[in-house]
C-alpha positions as CSV (number, residue, x, y, z in Angstrom):
1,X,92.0,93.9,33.9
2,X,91.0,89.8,33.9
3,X,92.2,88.2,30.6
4,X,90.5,85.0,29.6
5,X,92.9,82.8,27.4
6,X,91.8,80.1,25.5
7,X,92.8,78.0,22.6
8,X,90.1,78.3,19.3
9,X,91.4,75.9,16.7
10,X,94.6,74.5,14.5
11,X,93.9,76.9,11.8
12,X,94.3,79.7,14.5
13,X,97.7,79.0,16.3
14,X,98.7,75.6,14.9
15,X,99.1,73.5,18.2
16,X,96.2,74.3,20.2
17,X,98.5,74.2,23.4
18,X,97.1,76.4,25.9
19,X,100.3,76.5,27.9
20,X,102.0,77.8,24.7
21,X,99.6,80.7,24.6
22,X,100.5,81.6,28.4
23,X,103.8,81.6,27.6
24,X,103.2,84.2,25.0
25,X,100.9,86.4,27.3
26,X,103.4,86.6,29.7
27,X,106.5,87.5,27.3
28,X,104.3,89.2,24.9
29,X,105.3,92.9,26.5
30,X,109.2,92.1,25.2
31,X,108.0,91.7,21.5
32,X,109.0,94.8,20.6
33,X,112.7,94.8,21.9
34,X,113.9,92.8,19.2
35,X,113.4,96.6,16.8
36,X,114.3,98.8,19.7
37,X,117.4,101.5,19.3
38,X,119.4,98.4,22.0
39,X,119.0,95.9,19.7
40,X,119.7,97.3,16.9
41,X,122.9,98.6,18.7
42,X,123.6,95.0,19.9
43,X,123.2,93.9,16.4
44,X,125.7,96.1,15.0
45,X,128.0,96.2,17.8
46,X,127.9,92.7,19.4
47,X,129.3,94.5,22.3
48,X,128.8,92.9,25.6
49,X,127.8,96.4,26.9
50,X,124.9,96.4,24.2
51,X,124.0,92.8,25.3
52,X,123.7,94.5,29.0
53,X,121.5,97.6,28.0
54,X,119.2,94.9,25.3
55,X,118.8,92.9,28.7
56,X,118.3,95.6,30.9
57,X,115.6,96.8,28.4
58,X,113.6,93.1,28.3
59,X,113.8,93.2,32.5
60,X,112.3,96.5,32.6
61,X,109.6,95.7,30.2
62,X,109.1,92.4,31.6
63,X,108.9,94.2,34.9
64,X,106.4,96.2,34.1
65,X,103.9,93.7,32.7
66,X,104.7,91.7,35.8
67,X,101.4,90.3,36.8
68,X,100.7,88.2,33.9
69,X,104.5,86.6,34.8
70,X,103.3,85.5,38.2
71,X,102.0,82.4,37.7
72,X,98.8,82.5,39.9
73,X,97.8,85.1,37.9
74,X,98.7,83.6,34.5
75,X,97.1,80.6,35.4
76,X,94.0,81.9,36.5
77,X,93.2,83.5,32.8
78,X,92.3,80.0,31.9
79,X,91.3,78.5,35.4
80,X,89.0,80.8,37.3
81,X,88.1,84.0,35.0
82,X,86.6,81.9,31.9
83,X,83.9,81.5,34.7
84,X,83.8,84.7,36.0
85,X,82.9,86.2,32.1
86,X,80.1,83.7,31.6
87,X,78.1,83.8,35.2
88,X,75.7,82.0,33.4
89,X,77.5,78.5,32.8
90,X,78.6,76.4,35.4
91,X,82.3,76.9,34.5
92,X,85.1,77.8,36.5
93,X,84.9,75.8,40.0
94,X,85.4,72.4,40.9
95,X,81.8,71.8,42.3
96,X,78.2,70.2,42.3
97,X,76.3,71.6,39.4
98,X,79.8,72.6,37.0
99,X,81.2,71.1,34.2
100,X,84.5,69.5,35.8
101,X,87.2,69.6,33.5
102,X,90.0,68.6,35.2
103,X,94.0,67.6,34.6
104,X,96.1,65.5,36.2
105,X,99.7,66.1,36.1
106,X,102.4,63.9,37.6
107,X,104.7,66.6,39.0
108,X,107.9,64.3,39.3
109,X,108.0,64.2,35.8
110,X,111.2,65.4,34.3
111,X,109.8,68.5,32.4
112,X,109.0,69.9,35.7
113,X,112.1,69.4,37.2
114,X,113.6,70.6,39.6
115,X,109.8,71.4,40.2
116,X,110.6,74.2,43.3
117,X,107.4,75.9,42.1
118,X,104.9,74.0,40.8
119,X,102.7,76.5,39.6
120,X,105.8,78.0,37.8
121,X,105.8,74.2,36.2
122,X,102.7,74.5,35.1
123,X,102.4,78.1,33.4
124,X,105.5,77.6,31.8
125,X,106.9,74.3,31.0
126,X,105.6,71.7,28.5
127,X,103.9,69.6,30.4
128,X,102.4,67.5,28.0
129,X,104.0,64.6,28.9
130,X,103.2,64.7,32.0
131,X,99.8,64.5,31.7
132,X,98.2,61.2,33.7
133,X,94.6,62.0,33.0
134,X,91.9,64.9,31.5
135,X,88.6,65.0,32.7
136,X,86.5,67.3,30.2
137,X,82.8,68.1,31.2
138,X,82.4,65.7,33.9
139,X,83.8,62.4,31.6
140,X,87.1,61.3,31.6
141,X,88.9,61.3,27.9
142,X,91.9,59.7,26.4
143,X,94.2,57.1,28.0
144,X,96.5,57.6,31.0
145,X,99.8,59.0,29.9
């Protein structure tokens, strides 16, 4: 199943942050732990061995909904499938003929340290300030940094 993710408007979600929203798809699955027979165990007990079976409960849920935690896969709900739903406008590719929107991230910036996957950095840190440059439909907006 492609997911297309997107950001509407402030009244919506508040921040508009589309990384903030990938975050959420991807952790979305463990929602439901925090009312699951473990936590409330943990909550009552606030034994280590409930901690254990609380975690082992989010890593087998996370497990499970493991594609949309790979961040190739994550990233591509808002690079490449927004194009692949709407065949019909030039979307989705860097090419002759398409809207080019287009971020440039410095990737030695310290929210995307240690940076050993980059792709990790950018599905699911805050890269905001890391942002040198947007290009949005072919013009470039803002100021660097």
């Amino acid at each position: 199943l492609k997911i297309c993710l997107g950001s509407d408007a402030a009244c919506s979600n508040d921040s508009m942050n589309v990384q903030q929203e990938m975050r959420s798809l991807a952790g979305g699955a463990v929602f439901g732990v925090h009312s699951s027979p473990e936590a409330r165990s943990f909550i009552e007990t606030g034994s280590l061995e409930s901690a254990r079976e609380l975690q082992n409960k989010r890593n087998k849920i996370l497990k499970a909904s493991s594609p949309l935690n790979e961040p190739s896969v994550l990233l591509d709900t808002v690079w490449a499938n927004p194009g692949e739903f709407s065949p019909q406008l030039p979307v989705g590719k860097i090419q002759e003929g398409h809207l080019a929107n287009l971020l440039i991230v410095n990737c030695d910036h310290a929210c995307l340290w240690p940076n050993l996957d980059p792709l990790r950095g950018l599905a699911f840190a805050d890269v905001a300030n890391a942002i040198e440059g947007m290009c949005v439909a072919g013009k470039w907006v803002g100021e660097r940094g």
